[in-house]
One Martini backbone bead per residue (centre of mass of N, CA, C, O) as a GRO file, in nm:
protein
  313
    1UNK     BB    1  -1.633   2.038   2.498
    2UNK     BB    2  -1.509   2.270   2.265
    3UNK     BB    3  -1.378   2.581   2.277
    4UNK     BB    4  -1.468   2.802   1.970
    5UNK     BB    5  -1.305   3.026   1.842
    6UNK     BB    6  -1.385   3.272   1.641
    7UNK     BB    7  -1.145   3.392   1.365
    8UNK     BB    8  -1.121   3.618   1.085
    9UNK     BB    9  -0.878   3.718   0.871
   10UNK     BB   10  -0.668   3.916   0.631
   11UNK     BB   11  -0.435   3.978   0.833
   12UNK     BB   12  -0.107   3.925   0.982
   13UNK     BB   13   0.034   4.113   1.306
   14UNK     BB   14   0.334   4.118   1.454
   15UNK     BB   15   0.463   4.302   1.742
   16UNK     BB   16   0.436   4.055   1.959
   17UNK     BB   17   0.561   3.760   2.153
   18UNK     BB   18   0.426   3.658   2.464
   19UNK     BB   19   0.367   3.357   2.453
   20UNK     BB   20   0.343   3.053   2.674
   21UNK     BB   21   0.446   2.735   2.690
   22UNK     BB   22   0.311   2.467   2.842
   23UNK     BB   23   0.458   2.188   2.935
   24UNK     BB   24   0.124   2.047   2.961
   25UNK     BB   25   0.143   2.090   2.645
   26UNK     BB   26   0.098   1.815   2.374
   27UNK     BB   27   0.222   1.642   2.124
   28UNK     BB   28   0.120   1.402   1.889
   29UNK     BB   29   0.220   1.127   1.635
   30UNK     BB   30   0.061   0.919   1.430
   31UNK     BB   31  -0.034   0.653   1.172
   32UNK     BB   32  -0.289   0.642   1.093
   33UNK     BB   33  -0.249   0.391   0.835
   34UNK     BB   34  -0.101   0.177   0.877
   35UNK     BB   35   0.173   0.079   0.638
   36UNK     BB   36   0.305   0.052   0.325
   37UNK     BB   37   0.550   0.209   0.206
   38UNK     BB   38   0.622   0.468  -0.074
   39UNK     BB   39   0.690   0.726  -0.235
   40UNK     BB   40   0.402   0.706  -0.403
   41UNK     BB   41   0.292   0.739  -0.135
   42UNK     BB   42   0.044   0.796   0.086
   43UNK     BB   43   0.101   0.978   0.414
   44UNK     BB   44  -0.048   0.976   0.733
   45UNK     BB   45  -0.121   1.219   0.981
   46UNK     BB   46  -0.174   1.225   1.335
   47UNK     BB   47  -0.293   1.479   1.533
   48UNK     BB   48  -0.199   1.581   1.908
   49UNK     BB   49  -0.365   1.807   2.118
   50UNK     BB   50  -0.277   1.799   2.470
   51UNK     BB   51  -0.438   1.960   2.763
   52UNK     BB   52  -0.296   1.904   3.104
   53UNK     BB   53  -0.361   2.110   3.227
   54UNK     BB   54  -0.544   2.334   3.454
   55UNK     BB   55  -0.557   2.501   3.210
   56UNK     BB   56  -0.625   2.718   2.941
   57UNK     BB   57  -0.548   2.652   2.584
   58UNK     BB   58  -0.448   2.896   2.364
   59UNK     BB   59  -0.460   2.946   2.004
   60UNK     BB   60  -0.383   2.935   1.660
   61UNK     BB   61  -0.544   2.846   1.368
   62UNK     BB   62  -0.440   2.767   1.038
   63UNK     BB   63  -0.608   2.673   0.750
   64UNK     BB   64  -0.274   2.632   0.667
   65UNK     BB   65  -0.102   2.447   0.849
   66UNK     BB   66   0.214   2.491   0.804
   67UNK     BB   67   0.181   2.721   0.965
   68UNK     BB   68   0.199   2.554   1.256
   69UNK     BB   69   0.327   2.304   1.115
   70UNK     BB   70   0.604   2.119   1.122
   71UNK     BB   71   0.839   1.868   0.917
   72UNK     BB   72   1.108   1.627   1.052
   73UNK     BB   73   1.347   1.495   0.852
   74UNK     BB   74   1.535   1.186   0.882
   75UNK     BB   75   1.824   1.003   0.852
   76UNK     BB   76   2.019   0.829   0.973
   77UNK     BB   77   2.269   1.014   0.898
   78UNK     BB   78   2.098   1.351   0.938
   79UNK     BB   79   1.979   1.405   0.673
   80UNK     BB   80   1.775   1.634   0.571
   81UNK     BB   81   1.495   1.708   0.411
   82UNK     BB   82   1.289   1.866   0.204
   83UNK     BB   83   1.090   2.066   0.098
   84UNK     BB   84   0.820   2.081  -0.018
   85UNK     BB   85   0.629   2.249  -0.330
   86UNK     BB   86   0.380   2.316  -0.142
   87UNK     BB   87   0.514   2.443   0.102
   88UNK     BB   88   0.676   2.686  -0.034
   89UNK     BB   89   0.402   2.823  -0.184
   90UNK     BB   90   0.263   2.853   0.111
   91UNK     BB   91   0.520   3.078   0.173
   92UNK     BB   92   0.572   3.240  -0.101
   93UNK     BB   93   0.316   3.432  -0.045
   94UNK     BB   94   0.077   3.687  -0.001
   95UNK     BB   95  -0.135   3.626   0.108
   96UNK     BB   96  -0.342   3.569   0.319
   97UNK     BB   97  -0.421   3.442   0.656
   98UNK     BB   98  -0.641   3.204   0.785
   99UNK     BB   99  -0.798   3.213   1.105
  100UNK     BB  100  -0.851   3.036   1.445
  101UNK     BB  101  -0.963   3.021   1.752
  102UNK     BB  102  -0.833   2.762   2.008
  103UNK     BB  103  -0.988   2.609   2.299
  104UNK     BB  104  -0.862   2.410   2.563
  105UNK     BB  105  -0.925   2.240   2.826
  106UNK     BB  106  -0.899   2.075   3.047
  107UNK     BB  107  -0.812   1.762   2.885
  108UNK     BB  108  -0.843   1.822   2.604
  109UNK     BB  109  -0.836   1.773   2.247
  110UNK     BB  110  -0.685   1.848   1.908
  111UNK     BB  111  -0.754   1.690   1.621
  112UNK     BB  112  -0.577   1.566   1.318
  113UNK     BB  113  -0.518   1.507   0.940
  114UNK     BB  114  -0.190   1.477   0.746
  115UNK     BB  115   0.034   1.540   0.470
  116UNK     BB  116   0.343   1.494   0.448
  117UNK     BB  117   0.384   1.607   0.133
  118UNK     BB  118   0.317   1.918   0.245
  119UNK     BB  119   0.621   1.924   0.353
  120UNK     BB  120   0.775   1.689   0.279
  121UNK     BB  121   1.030   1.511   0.044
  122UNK     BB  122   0.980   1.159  -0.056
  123UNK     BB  123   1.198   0.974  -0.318
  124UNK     BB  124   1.320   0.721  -0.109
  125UNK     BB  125   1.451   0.482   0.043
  126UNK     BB  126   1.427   0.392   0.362
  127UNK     BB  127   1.501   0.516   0.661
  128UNK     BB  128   1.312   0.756   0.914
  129UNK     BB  129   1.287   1.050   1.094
  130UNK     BB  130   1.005   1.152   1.294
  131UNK     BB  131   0.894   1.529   1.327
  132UNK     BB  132   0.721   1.758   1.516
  133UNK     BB  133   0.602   2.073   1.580
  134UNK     BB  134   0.426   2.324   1.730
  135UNK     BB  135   0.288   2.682   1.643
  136UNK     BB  136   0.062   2.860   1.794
  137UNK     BB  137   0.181   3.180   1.667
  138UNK     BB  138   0.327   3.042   1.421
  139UNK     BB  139   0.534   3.029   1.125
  140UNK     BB  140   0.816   3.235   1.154
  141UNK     BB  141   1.097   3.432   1.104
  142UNK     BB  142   1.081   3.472   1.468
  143UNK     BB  143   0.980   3.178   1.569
  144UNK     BB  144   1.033   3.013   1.900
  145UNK     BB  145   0.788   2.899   1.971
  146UNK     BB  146   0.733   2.545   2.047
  147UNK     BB  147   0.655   2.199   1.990
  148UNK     BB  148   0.726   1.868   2.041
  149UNK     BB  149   0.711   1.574   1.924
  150UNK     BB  150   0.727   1.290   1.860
  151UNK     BB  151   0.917   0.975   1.744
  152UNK     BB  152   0.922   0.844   1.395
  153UNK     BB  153   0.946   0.546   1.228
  154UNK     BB  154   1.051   0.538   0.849
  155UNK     BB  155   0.933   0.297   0.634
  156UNK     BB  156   1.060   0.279   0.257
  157UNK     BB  157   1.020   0.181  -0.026
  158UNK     BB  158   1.031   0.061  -0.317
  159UNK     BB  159   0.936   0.132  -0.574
  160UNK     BB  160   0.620   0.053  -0.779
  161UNK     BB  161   0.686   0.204  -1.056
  162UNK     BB  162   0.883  -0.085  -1.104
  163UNK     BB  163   0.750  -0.345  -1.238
  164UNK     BB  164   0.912  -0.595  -1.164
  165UNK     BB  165   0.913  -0.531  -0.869
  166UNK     BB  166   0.635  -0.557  -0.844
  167UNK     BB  167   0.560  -0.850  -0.940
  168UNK     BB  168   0.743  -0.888  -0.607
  169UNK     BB  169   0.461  -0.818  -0.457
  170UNK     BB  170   0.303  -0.844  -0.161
  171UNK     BB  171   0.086  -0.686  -0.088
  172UNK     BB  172  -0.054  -0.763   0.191
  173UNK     BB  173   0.298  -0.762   0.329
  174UNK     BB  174   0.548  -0.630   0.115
  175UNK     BB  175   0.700  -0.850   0.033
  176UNK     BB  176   0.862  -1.096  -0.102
  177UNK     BB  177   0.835  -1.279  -0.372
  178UNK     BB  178   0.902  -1.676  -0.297
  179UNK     BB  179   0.963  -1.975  -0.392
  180UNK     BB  180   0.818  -2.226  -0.207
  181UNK     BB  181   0.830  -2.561  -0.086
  182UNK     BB  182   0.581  -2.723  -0.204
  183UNK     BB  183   0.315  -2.937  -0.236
  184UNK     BB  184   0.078  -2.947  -0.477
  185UNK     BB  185  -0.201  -2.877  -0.321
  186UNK     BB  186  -0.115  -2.624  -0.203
  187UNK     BB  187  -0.028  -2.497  -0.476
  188UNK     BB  188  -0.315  -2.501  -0.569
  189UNK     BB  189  -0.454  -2.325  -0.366
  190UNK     BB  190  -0.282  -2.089  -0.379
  191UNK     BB  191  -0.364  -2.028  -0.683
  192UNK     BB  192  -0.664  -1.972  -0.557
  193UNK     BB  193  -0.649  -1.806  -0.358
  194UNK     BB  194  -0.495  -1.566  -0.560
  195UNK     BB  195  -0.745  -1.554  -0.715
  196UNK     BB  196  -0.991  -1.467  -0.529
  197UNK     BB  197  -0.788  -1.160  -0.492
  198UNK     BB  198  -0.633  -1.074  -0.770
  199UNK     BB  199  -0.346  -1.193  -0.724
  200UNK     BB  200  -0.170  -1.234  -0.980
  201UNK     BB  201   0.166  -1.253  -0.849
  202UNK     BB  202   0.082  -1.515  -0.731
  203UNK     BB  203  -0.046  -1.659  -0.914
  204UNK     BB  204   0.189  -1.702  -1.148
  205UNK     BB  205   0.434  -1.797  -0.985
  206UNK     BB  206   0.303  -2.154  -1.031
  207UNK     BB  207   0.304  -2.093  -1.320
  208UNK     BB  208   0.330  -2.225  -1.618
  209UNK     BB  209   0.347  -2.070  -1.867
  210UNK     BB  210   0.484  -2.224  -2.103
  211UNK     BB  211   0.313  -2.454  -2.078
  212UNK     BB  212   0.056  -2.346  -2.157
  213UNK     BB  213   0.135  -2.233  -2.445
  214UNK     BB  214   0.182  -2.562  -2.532
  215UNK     BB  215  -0.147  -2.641  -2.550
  216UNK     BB  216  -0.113  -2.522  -2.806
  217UNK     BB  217  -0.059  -2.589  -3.141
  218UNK     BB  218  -0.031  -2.292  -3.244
  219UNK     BB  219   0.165  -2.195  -3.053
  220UNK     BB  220   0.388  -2.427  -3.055
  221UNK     BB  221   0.468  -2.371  -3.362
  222UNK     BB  222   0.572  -2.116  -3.296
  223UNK     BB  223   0.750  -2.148  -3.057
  224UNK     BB  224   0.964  -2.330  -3.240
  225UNK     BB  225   1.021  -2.129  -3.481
  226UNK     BB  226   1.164  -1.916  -3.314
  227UNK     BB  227   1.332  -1.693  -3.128
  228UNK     BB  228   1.432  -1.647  -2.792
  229UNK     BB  229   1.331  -1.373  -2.784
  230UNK     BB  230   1.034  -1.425  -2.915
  231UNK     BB  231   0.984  -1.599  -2.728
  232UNK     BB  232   0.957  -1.424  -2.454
  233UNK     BB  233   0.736  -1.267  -2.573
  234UNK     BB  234   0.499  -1.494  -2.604
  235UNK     BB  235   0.504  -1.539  -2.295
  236UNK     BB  236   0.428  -1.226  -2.219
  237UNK     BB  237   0.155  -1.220  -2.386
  238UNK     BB  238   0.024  -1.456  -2.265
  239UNK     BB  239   0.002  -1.342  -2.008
  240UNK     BB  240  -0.166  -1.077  -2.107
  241UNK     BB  241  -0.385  -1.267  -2.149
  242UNK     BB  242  -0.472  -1.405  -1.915
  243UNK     BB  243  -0.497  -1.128  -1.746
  244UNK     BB  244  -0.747  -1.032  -2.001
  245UNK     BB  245  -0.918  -1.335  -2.036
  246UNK     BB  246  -0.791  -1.459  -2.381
  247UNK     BB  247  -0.731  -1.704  -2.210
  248UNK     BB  248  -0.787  -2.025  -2.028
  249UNK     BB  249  -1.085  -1.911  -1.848
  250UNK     BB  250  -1.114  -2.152  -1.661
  251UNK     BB  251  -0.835  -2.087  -1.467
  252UNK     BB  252  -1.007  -1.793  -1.390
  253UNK     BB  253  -1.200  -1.858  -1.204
  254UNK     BB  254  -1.388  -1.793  -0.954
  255UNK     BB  255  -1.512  -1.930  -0.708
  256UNK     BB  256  -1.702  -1.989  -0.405
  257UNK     BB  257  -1.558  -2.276  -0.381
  258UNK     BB  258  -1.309  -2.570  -0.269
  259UNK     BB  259  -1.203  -2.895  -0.329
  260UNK     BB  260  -0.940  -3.108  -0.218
  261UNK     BB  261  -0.950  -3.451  -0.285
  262UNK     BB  262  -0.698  -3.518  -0.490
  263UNK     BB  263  -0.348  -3.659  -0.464
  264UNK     BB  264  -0.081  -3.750  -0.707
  265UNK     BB  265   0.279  -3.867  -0.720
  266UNK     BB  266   0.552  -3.845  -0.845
  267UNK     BB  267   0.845  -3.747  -0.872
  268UNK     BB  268   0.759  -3.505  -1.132
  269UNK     BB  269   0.494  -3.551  -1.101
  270UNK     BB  270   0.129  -3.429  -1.073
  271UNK     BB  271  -0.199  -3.442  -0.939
  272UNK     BB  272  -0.518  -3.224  -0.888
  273UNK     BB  273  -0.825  -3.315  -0.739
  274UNK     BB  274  -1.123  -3.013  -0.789
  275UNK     BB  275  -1.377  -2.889  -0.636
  276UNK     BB  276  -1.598  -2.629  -0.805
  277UNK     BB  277  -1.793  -2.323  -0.735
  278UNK     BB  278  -2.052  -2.155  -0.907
  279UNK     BB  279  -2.201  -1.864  -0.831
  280UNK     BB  280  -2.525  -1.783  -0.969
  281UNK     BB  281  -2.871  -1.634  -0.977
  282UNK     BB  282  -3.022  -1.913  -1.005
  283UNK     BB  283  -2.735  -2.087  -0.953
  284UNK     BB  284  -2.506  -2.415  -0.913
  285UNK     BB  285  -2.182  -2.470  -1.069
  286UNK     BB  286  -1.996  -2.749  -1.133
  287UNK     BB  287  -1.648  -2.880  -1.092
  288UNK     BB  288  -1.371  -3.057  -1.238
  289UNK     BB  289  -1.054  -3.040  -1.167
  290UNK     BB  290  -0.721  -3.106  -1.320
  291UNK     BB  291  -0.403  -3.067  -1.205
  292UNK     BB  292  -0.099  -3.035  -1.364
  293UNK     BB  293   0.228  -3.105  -1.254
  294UNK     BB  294   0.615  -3.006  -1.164
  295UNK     BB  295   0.952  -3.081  -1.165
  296UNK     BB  296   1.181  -2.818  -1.014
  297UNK     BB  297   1.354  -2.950  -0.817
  298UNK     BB  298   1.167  -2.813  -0.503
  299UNK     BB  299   0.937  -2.727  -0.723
  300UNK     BB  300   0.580  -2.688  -0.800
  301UNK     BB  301   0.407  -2.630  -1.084
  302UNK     BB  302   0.160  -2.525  -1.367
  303UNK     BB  303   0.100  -2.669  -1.692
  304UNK     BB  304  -0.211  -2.797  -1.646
  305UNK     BB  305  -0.562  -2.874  -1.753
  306UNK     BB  306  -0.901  -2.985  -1.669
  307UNK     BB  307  -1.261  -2.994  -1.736
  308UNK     BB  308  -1.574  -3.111  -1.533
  309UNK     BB  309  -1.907  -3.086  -1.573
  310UNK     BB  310  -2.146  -3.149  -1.294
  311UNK     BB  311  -2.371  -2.989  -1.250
  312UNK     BB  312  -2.642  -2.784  -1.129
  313UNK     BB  313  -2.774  -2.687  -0.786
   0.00000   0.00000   0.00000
């Protein structure tokens, strides 16, 4: 257990700074939630002191950490980042700071999590080289004695807050979503399979969203009629209606599971047929999809669709 000596002051000075920092209190940082990081998302560091030595060693740690923690980023060019809004506003006030003293046993360590943007604004992307600081007796304009701790590699992608870039985003592993080719029955899994994730962008990739909408016979007979600029608009227009479930509806349903029976295709055309199970509060509804597909080059999308209810068990 740790011995923690509460301190608490409304104001703190100091007269001398006699600290000596020990070689073998080490300071260690990684990503909390290690994932695919953008400009607008929250970064998360787990930090951690901890304490190597055969003696206790004690420090002042400060209600608001960049008291004692500042954040040094820099791009691979060594260009350091500025600080953030936070951190500037939370040192250029007159409050008081409150603190504790924290004493650690030999062999103990004292760890929490800090938001990145505390500290430093990252607003593109890039490739950045992270290390903290760690100022025992805190971070004042006269203060030499700190500890450095480990560095990490920050790798930031592109903002998700471009819509279209949005849209070419695999969630799942941060990737470029991109056309490959696959058989008919793939193609058919892979767009089940990203309707029961709600991964929209998968789902959509292998939908000929156009196809589709020429299965209507009152939109095929407007979008015949139209100027080329108002025809993507209306192809547009249904996919936010796919998306919204006002069009469709069956080839949005979610399943709970899913066979795909049979497959069969000339060079151009293909068809996949798939039982598809639907469970309700007091039943289990089947159905019979069968999907009909096209080919473009050497991508197979989905056109178009019918369903057989099968009755249910």
């Amino acid at each position: 257990m740790k011995k923690i000596i509460m301190l608490l002051y409304l104001s703190i000075t100091f007269a001398s700074l006699t600290f000596a920092v020990s070689e073998e209190v080490s300071v260690s940082i990684r990503f909390f939630d290690k994932e695919i990081y953008y400009p607008e998302t929250e970064i998360q560091i787990q930090v951690r002191i901890i304490n190597n030595s055969l003696e206790n060693f004690t420090f002042n740690s400060a209600e608001i950490r960049s008291f004692n923690f500042n954040f040094f980023v820099k791009t691979l060019t060594n260009i350091s980042l500025q600080e953030s809004n936070k951190y500037i506003l939370s040192h250029r006030t007159n409050n008081p700071v409150f603190y504790r003293g924290i004493t650690l046993l030999p062999g103990e360590e004292y760890a929490f999590v800090t938001d990145l943007d505390d500290y430093v604004e990252i607003e593109e992307s890039g490739i950045y080289i992270l290390q903290a600081k760690f100022y025992p007796e805190f971070q004042l304009g006269y203060s030499t004695q700190y500890i450095e701790s480990n560095k990490l590699t920050l790798s930031v992608r592109p903002s998700m807050n471009i819509p279209v870039f949005k849209e070419q985003i695999d969630f799942e592993t941060g990737e470029i979503l991109e056309l490959i080719a696959m058989p008919p029955d793939e193609v058919v899994r892979y767009t089940i399979e990203a309707r029961l994730k709600s991964a929209w962008n998968k789902f959509f990739l292998y939908l000929d969203i156009k196809g589709l909408l020429l299965n209507h016979p009152d939109l095929k007979h407007k979008y015949n009629s139209i100027s080329e600029e108002k025809q993507l608009a209306l192809i547009e227009d249904y996919k936010t209606q796919l998306k919204n479930k006002r069009v469709d509806n069956d080839i949005l349903l979610t399943p709970s599971s899913f066979e795909i029976l049979k497959t069969s295709y000339t060079h151009n055309e293909a068809t996949v047929v798939v039982n598809e199970e639907f469970i309700f509060p007091e039943y289990t509804e089947l159905k019979k999809y069968t999907y009909y597909l096209h080919r473009f080059g050497n991508i197979w999308s989905i056109y178009n669709y019918d369903v057989r209810n099968l009755g249910t068990k």
